[in-house]
N, C-alpha and C positions, 0 to 999 in steps of 0.2 A: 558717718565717720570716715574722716580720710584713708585711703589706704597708707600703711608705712610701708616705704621706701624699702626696698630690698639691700641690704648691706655690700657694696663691690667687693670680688671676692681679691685680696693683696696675692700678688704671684708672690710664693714662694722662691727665694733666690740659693743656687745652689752654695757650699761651703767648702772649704778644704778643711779636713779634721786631721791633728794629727796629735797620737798617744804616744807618750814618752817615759821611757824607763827610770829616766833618771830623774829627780825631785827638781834640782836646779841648773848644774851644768847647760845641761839640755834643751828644759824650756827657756832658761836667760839665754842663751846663742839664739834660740829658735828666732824668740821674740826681739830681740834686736835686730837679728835679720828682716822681719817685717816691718818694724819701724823703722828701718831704711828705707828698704824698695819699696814696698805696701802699706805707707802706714795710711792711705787713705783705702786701704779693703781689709781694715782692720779687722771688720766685720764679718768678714767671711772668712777668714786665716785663721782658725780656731783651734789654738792648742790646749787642747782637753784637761781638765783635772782629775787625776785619778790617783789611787794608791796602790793601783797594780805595779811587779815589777818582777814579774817574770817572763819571758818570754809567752809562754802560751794567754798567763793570765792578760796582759797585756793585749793581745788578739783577741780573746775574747771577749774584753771590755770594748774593742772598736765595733765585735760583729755585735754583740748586745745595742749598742750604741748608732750602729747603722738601720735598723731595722726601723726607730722611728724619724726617722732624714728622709731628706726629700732625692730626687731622681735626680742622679749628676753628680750629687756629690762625691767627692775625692775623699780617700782614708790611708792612714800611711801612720805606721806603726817603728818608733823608734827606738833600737835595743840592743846590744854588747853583743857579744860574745863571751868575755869573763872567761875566766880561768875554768878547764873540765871538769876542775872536780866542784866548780859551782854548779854550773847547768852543764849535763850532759848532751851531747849529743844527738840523740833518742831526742831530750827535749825541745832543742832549736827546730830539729825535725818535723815531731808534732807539731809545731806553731809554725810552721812555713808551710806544710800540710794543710791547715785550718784556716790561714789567711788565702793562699791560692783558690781554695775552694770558694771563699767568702768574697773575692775580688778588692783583697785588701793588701797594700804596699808595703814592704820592709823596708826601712831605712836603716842598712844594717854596717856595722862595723869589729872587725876583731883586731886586735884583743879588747877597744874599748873607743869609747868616742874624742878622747885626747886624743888619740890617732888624727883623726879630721882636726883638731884643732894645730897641732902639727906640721900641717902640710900647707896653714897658712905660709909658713913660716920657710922650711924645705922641704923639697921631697926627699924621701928615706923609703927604702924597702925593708928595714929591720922589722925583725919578728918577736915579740913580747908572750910573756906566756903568762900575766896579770898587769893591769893597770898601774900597781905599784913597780912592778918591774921597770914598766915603760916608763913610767915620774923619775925612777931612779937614774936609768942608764941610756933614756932618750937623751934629745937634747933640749928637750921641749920647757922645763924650766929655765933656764939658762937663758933662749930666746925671748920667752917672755920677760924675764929680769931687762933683758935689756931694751925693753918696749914699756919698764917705769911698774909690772907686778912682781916685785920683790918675794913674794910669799904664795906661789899659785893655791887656789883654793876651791874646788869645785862648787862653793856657792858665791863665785866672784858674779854682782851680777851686770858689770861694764867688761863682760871679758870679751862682747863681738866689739863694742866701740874699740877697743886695742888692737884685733886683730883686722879689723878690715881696712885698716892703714895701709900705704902700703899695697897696692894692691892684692891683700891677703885673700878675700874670698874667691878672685880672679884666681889667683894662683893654686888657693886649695882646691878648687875646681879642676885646673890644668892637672894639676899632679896627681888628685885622687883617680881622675879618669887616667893615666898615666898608669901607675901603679896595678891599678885593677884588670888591666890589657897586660903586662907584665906578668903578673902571677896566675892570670888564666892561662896564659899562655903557658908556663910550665906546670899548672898543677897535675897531680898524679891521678893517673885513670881511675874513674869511678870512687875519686875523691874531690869532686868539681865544685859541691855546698859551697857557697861563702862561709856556711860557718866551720867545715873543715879547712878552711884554705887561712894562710898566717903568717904574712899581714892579709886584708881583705878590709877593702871599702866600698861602698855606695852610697853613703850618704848626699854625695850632690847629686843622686838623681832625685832626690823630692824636691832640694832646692829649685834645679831644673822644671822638674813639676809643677813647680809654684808657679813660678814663672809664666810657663804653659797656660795653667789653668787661669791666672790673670788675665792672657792674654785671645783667650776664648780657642787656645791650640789644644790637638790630641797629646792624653798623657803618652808620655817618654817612653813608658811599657807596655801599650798599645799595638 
């Protein structure tokens, strides 16, 4: 009897994974950002489904979730701030604690990720102390009205095609790293956290990241 063929083993290709707080907002930005720039590595820009949406619970859906990945891959956890008296303090804590330990990345924003979406638009230093705050007294409705969404709505899901006009993601790049040099700059001793700090952005280092890991470069927080 012949012998059978031994099966060649397929190399495992590494991923960018990333867990996201919010249901829609979030993942429709994410993913139309890779439908631009990556939509032929669509296959490895994997934004997770999960029904986590707390801070720590989120973290630890990525560490559970890492453990059967392959070596190389990228993890990057995307999540608010929200008003104190949602998630304290103690809790952002714990989950920047649990990801550091874990070698997993914050994509973090306060008061909320309409921030980021914002700065396509202007930079602004104002400080919000809830999301609705921000909707209310930013200008960030107003701008988008006159970009043709009359009604903003966090499960818009053409809200990156509107914003990357323009060179919007260009811009919210510029500004967010702007900003973030800004407010480190003045924040108060031994209150440095991003998530005590307000306003407080990073969210385009994962984009940055992306990028990177496309392009076979050392992650940005390396």
């Amino acid at each position: 009897m012949p012998k059978r063929k031994s099966k060649s083993k397929i190399p495992l290709i590494a991923a960018f994974h990333i867990f996201c707080e919010g249901e829609k907002t979030e993942p429709y930005y994410i993913r139309g950002y890779i439908d631009n720039y990556h939509s032929d590595k669509k296959n490895i820009l994997l934004v997770e489904d999960t029904k986590k949406n707390t801070p720590v619970q989120l973290v630890e859906a990525a560490v559970a979730h890492k453990k059967g990945t392959t070596i190389g891959d990228i993890y990057w956890v995307v999540f608010d701030r929200e008003s104190t008296t949602k998630y304290s303090n103690e809790l952002h804590h714990e989950a920047r604690v649990l990801a550091d330990k874990n070698n997993i990345e914050i994509a973090f924003s306060n008061v909320c990720f309409e921030l980021w979406l914002l700065l396509h638009m202007e930079y602004s230093a104002a400080s919000y102390d809830s999301c609705d705050n921000l909707l209310k007294k930013s200008k960030l409705k107003s701008l988008l009205r006159a970009r043709g969404i009359s009604d903003y709505d966090k499960g818009f899901a053409f809200l990156f095609d509107t914003l990357k006009n323009e060179n919007g993601v260009e811009n919210a790049m510029r500004n967010s790293n702007k900003l973030r040099s800004f407010v480190l700059s003045g924040a108060e001793q031994g209150k440095e956290q991003p998530h005590q700090i307000n306003p407080y952005i990073d969210v385009q280092d994962m984009f940055a990241d992306m990028d990177n890991f496309i392009n076979g470069k050392p992650s940005i927080r390396k």
